[in-house]
C-alpha positions as CSV (number, residue, x, y, z in Angstrom):
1,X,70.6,100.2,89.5
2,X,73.3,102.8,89.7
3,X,75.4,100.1,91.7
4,X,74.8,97.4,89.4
5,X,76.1,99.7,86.0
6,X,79.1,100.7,87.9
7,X,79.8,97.1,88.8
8,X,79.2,95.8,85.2
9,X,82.2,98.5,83.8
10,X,84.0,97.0,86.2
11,X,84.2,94.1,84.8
12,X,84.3,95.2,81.2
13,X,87.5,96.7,81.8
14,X,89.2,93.8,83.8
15,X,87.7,91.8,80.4
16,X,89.4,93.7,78.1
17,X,92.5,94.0,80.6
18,X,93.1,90.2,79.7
19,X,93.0,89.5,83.3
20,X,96.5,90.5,84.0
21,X,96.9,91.6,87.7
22,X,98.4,95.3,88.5
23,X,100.6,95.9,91.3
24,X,100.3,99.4,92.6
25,X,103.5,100.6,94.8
26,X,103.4,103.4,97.0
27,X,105.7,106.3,95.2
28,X,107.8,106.0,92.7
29,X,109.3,102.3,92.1
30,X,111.9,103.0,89.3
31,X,114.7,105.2,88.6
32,X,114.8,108.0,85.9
33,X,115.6,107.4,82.5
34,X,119.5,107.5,82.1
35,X,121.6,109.2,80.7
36,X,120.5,112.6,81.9
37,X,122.8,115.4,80.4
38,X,124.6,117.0,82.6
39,X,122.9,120.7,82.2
40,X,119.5,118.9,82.5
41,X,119.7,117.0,85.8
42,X,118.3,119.3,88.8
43,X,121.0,121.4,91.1
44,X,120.9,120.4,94.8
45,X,122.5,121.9,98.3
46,X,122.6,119.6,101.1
47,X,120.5,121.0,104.2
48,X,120.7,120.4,107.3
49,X,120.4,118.6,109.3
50,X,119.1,115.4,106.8
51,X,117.7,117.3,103.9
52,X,118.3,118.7,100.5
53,X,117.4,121.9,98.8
54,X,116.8,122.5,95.0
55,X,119.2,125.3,93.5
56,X,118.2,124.8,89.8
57,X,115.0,122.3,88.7
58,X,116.1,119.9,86.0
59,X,114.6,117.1,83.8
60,X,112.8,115.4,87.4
61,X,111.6,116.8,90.1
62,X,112.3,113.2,92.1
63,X,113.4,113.7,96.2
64,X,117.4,112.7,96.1
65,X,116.6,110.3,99.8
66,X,114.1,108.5,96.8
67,X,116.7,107.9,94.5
68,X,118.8,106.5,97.1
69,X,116.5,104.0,98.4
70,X,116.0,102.6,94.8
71,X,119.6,102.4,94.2
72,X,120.3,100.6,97.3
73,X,117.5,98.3,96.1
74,X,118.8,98.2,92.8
75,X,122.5,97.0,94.5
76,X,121.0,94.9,97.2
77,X,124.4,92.9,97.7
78,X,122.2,89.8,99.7
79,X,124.2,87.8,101.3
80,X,127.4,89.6,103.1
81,X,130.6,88.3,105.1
82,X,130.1,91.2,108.0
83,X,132.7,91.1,111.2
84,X,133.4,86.7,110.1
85,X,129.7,86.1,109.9
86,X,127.6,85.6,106.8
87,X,124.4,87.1,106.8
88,X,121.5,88.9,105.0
89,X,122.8,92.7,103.9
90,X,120.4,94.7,106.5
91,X,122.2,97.3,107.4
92,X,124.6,100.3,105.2
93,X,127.6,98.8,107.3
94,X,126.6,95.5,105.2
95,X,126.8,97.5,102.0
96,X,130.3,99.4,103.1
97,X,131.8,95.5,103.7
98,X,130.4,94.4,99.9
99,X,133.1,94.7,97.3
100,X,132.0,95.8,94.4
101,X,133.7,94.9,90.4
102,X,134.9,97.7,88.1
103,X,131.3,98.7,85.6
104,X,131.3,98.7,81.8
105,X,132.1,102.3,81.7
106,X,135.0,101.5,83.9
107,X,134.2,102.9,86.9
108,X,135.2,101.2,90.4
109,X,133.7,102.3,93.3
110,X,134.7,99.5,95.3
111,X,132.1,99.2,97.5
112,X,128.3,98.7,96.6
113,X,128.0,101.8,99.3
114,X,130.2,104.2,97.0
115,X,128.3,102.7,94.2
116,X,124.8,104.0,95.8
117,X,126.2,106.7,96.5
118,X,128.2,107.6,93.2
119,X,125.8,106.9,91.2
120,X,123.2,109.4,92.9
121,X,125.1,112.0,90.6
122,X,124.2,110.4,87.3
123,X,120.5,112.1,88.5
124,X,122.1,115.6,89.9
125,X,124.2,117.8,90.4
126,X,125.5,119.2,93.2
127,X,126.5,122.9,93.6
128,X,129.8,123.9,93.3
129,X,131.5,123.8,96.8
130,X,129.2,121.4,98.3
131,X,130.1,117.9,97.0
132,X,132.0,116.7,99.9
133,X,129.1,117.5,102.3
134,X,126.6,116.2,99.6
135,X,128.4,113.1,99.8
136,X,128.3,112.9,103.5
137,X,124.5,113.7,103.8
138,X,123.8,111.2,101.0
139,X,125.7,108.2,103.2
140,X,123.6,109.2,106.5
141,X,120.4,109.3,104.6
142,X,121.5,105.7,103.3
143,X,121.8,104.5,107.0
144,X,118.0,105.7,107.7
145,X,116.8,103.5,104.9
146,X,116.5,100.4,106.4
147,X,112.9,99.2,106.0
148,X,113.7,99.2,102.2
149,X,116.7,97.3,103.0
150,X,115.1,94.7,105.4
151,X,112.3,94.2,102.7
152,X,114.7,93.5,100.1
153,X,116.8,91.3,102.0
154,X,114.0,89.4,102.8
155,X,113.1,88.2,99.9
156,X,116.7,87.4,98.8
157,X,117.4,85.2,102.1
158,X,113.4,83.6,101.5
159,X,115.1,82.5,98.1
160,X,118.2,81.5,99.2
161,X,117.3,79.7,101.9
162,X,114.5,77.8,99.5
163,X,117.1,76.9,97.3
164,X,119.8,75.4,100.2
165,X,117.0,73.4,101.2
166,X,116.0,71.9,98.3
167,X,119.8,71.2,97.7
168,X,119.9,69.1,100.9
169,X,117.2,67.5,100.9
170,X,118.0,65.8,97.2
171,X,121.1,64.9,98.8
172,X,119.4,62.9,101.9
173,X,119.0,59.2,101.8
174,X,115.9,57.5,102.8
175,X,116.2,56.2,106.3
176,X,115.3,52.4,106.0
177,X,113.8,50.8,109.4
């Protein structure tokens, strides 16, 4: 009986759900609201050897190295002209050889890499003396996140390779025997 009641909420709530489907992701999948003031975005130290550690808590209380994989999602660059070859961005050396245009607000990072990167401090801020090193840490944590990368990529060469074969194989003539 008990089985049965819990069954039939179930379905009352997929019912009144309008049968739309709900994809759960593991951890956060999108970045803080921006623009965070400046005096309300968290103060971070880089730690070594691959860490970070929280001077002063701000508006989130999101892990910097889970900020970075979303950005590097966010700038997935796809398909990259790496060492004469052009292939799927799977690696941070892919994102170092992707030029990137100058943004609305007129910055240029020049590279989707210094973009990740530069844009991690729209999120924090980085105690006074440490930037350089903060910048370092934040480019060898970017090199670990590959999985994110090779997921990404994956679904943007799937595409692309979908769409060069449908663009071939209009252009074929029937073979006549």
């Amino acid at each position: 009986m008990e089985g049965g009641k819990e069954e039939d909420e179930e379905e009352a709530e997929e019912g009144a759900a309008g049968d739309e489907r709900v994809v759960w992701l593991r951890g956060p999948s999108q970045l803080p609201r921006r623009p965070i003031p400046l005096a309300r975005r968290p103060m971070i130290q880089p730690l070594e050897p691959k860490g970070w550690f929280f001077v002063q808590p701000g508006e989130h209380k999101r892990k910097p190295n889970g900020i970075l994989g979303l950005l590097c999602r966010l700038h997935f660059p796809g398909l990259v002209m790496h060492a004469g070859v052009l292939e799927p961005a799977y690696t941070w050396d892919h994102y170092m050889a992707s030029p990137e245009a100058t943004e609305r607000e007129g910055r240029n990072f020049t590279t989707k890499a210094r973009r990740v990167v530069g844009e991690l401090w729209n999120f924090y801020r980085c105690e006074e003396g440490y930037e350089a090193r903060a910048n370092e840490l934040a480019h060898q944590a970017c090199y670990i996140i590959k999985g994110a990368l090779a997921s990404a990529s994956t679904r943007i060469l799937g595409r692309s390779l979908i769409q060069a074969s449908l663009a071939t194989t209009s252009r074929r003539t029937p073979c006549l025997t």
